[in-house]
N, C-alpha and C positions, 0 to 999 in steps of 0.2 A: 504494500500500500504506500502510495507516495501522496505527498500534501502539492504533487510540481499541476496535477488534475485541477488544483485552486486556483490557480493562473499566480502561483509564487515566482519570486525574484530567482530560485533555479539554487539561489545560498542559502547561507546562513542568515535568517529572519523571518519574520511573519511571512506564511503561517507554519514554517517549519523551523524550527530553531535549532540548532547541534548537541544544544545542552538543554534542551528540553524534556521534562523528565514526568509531562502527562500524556497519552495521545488521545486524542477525542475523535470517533467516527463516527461520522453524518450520515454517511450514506456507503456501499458497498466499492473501496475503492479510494473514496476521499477522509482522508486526515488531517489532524491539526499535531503539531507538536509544540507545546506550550509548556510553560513556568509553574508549576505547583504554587510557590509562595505569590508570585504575582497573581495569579488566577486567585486565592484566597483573600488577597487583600483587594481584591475589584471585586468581585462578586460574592454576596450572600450566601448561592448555593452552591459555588463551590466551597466554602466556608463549614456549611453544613455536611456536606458528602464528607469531604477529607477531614472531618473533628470528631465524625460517628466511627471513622477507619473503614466507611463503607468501600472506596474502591484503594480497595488493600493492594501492595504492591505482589508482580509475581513470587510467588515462595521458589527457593532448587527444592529438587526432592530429597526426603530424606536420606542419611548417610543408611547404609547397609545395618551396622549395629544396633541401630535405634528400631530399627522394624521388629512389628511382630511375629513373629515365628513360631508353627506350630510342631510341633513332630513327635513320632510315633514312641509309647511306652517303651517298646520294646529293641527299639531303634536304634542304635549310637548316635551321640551328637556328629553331622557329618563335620570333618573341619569349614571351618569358617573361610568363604574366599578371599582375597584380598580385600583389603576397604580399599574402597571410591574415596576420591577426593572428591572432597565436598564440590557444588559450582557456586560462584558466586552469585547472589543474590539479585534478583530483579529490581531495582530499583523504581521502575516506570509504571506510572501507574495508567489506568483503562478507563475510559467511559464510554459508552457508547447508546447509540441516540435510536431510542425503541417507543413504539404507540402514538408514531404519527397518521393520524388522520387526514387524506388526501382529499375530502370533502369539505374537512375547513383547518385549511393552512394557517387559518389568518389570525385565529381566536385558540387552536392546539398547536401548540408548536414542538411536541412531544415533552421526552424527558429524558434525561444521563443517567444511565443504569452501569455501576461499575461492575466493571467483568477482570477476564484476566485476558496472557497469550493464548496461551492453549486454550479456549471458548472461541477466540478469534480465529487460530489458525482451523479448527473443523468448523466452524460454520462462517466462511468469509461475507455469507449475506446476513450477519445479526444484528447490521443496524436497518435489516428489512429491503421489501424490494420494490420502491416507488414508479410511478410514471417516468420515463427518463424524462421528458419535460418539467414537470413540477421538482422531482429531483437537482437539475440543473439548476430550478431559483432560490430551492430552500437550501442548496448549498450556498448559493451568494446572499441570502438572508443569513447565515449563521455565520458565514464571511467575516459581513459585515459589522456583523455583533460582536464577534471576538475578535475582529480585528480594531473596533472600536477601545477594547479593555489596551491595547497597543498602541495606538496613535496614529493606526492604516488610514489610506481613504479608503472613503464608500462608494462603492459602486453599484450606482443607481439604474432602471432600466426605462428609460424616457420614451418608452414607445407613446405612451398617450397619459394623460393625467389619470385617469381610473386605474392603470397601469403602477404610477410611481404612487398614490394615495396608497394602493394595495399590500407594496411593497414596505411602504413606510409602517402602516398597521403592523404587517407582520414579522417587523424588526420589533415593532413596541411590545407584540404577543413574546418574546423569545427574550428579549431584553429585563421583563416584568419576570418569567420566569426565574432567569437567573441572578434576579435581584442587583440590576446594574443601570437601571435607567436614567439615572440624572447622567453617566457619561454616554450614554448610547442615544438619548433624547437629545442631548446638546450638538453631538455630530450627526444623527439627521438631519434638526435644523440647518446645520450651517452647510451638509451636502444639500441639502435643497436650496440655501438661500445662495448658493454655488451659483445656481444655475440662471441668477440674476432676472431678467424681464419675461424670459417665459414662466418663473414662479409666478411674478405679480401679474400676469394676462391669466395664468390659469386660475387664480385665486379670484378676479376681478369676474372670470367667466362664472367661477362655482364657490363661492363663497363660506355655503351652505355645506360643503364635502369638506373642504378646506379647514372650517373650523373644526368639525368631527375633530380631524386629524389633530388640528394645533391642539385641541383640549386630550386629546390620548396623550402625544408626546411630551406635553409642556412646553410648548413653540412660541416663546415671547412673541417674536417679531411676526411670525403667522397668523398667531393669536391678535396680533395688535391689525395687519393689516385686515385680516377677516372680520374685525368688531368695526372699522370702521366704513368698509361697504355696508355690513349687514344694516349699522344704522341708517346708511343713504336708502338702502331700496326696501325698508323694511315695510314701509307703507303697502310694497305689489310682491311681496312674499305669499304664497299660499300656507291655507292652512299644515298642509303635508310638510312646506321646507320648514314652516316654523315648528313642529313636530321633529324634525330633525337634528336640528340644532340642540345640542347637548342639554340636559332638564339644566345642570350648575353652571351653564352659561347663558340662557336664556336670559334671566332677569340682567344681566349686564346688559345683552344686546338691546334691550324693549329699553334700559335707563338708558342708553345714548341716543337711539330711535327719541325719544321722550325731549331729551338734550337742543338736537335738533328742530324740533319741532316750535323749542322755545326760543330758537335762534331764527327761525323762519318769523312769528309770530314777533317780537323784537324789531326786525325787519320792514315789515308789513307796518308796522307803527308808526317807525323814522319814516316811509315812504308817505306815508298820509300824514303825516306833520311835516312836511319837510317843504325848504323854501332855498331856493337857489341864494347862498352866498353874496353874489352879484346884489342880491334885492335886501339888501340889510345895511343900511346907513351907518350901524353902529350905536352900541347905549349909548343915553344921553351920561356924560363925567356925573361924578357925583358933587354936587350941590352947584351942577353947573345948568345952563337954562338950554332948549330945542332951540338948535344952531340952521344954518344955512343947510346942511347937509341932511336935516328932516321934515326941510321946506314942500312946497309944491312944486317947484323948480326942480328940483332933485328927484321928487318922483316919476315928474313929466319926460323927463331922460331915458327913465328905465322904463318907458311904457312897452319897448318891442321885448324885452325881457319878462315883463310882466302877461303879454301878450303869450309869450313862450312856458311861463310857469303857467296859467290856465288851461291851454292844450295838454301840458302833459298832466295835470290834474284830470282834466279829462278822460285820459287816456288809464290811468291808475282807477279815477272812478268804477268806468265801462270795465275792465280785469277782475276789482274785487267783485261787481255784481255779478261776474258770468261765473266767478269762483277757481280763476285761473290762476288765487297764489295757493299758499298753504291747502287748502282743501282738493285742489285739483288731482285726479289721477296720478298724474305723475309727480305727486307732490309739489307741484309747483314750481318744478324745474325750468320749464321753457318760457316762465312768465320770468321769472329771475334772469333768468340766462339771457332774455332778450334786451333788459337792463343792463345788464355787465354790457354785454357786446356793444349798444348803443347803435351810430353811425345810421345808418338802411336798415335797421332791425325791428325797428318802430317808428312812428311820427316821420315817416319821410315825406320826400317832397310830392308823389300822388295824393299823399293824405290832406297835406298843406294846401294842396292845387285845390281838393272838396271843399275845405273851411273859409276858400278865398271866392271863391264859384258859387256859398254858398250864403252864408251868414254875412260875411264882413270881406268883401273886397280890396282889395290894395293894388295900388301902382306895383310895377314892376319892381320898381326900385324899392318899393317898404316892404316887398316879398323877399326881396333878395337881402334884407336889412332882417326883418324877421327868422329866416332860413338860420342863419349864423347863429342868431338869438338861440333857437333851438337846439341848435348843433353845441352850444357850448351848456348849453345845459343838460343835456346829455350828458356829456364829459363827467359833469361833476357829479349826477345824480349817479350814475356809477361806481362812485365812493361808497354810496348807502350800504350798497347788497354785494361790494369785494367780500365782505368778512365770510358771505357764503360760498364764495370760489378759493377760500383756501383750500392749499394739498394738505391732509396730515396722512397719505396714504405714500406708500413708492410708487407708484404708477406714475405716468407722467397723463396727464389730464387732456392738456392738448394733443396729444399724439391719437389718446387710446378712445377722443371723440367721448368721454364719459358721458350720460343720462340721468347722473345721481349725484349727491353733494357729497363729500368727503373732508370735508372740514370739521368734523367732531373730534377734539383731543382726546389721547389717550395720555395717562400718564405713566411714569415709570411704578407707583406706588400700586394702579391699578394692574400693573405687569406682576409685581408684586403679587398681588392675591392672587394672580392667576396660579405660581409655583406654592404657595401655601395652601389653596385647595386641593394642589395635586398631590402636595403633600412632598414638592421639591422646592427647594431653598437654598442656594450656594451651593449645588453640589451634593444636597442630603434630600433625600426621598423615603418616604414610609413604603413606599413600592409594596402597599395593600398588604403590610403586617410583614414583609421581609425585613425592615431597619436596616436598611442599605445604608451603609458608610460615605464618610466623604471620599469624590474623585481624586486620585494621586495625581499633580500634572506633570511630575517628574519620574519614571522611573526608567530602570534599569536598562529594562526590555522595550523603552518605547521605539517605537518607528522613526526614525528621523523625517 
């Protein structure tokens, strides 16, 4: 059995060491040759196996004199043959990987059954005999895992996202088992966040899967990127995705959902109070008297201005009646977004050409005096509703054309609870009653 089937470096290193003194087989054919005491101080269950003395090292056999020997009453003792020299003692200890179920990889991920050589050499199929396909992943699943305890990279299978979600699950099944997950959770995260803008497109597409995942692993930055879509489209979530969404993270997502809502509404307030800049003379000083600048004269100036704040009053009127901000289907994104954008987006010059055709006429020249009016009020009223076009996501927003607001914070403290529910914290995890230890970041054996 050689570990070179795992696609190792061919030397001395993960996943086969020279002085490695456990071998672990996955499947008929693939091996690990790994560190006893490093294995012990990474993981739980190896901690438990090798403390009960369950996978005992091989015994030599006994010397000749020690054996029991029967023989006849009447018999002579025959002489005794030479004694054997003893053999030296097995040092290497066995595990080997029994009662996987090829129906659900993802949620069994078997168990380490210490054996010996000789249980290995007559039955060379005792770690069983899988699908060679599913075979093939659950060796690069256990790869992964143990090569995580070493400081390997992971090698991920990016055929498609339901693909690497799959994948990732059934490291956290394998990981949970042998009670190592705050180091095997941290290196998925960061083989996933590897993978840069196709993480944050696939996460942006499925949100809803995405978070599953960040809440099995403990995936701050997953975690973080998924809580703040979910709150932008929470509004056109179905009952099913919200069903989905983990029961101990729900209530976060509905509080930033909530969050926004109040930032929408905020929003909508400043827009219906609000008055162009331009049209504010300034308070009167205090204990000073209404100067030239809050005359009639001074108002008479800003009438094409004023002219301009009434239209888009207008214009804000007609939106809230038809119920195109907050309450809208799409949460009121394309009324907002049409404010951000400004220019041609609203109140353009066709609209301008009906209010002039219609109600109140103008020269060309108090059109083209007004138009500007407009246009610069625009500008500013775009200030109002920036605060809803922040990014707090990695996506890039312009690029990826978003439909939903992404401006809800997250903070580190709320990153925070996310590893205290899970029960990981710098490195320590209750990994569901195992009491996994803290991650070593140095040792012996690591991978360079």
């Amino acid at each position: 059995m050689s570990a070179a089937n795992l696609g190792g470096d061919g030397g001395d290193g993960f996943p086969e060491f020279n002085d490695g003194n456990v071998i672990i087989i996955i499947a008929a054919g693939y091996q690990f040759k790994l560190h006893l005491d490093h294995l012990k101080r990474s993981a739980e269950r190896f901690r438990k196996l090798f403390a009960e003395g369950a996978a005992s090292a091989n015994q030599s056999e006994a010397v000749y004199g020690k054996l029991s020997r029967i023989t006849a009453v009447d018999e002579a003792p025959a002489a005794p043959p030479p004694r054997k020299k003893a053999k030296k003692a097995d040092a290497t200890h066995y595990l080997v990987l029994q009662g996987v179920d090829e129906r659900d990889l993802d949620t069994n991920c078997g168990v380490l059954v210490p054996t010996n050589k000789d249980a290995i050499i007559q039955n060379p199929m005792i770690a069983g005999n899988l699908n060679a396909k599913i075979e093939q992943r659950y060796i690069r699943l256990w790869r992964n895992v143990l090569g995580a305890l070493y400081h390997a990279d992971m090698t991920l299978d990016q055929t498609d996202l339901a693909t690497l979600i799959k994948d990732s699950v059934g490291m956290v099944s394998i990981a949970r088992y042998l009670g190592c997950l705050p180091v095997v959770s941290y290196r998925i995260e960061h083989a996933l966040i590897s993978q840069g803008d196709t993480l944050w497109k696939s996460i942006l597409n499925n949100p809803v899967a995405w978070m599953d995942l960040a809440w099995r692993v403990g995936a701050r930055d997953i975690f973080k990127e998924c809580l703040i879509h979910l709150a932008g489209i929470f509004h056109r979530l179905t009952a099913d995705e919200k069903r989905s969404i983990p029961y101990e993270v729900f209530s976060k997502v509905e509080e930033k959902a909530q969050l926004l809502e109040r930032y929408k509404a905020s929003v909508d307030f400043r827009l219906a109070s609000w008055i162009s800049p331009d049209l504010k003379p300034g308070p009167i000083p205090p204990g000073g008297k209404v100067g030239q600048d809050h005359g009639r004269t001074a108002y008479a100036d800003q009438i094409y201005m004023w002219i301009a704040q009434h239209l888009f009053d207008h214009f804000l009127k007609f939106a809230f009646q038809n119920g195109d901000n907050r309450g809208a289907p799409d949460g009121g994104f394309h009324f907002y977004q049409t404010i951000y954008r400004g220019g041609d987006a609203y109140l353009k010059k066709s609209d301008q050409d009906r209010f002039h055709q219609g109600d109140c006429p103008m020269t060309p020249k108090a059109q083209r005096v007004l138009f500007n009016a407009i246009a610069d009020l625009k500008i500013q009223a775009k200030e109002v509703v920036r605060p809803l076009f922040t990014n707090a996501a990695k996506i890039d927003r312009e690029k990826e054309k978003l439909l939903h607001f992404t401006c809800v914070p997250v903070t580190d403290e709320e990153l925070e609870w996310l590893h205290i529910m899970k029960g990981i914290k710098k490195g320590k995890s209750r990994g569901e009653g195992e009491g996994e230890e803290e991650e070593s970041d140095e040792s012996e054996h690591a991978v360079a």
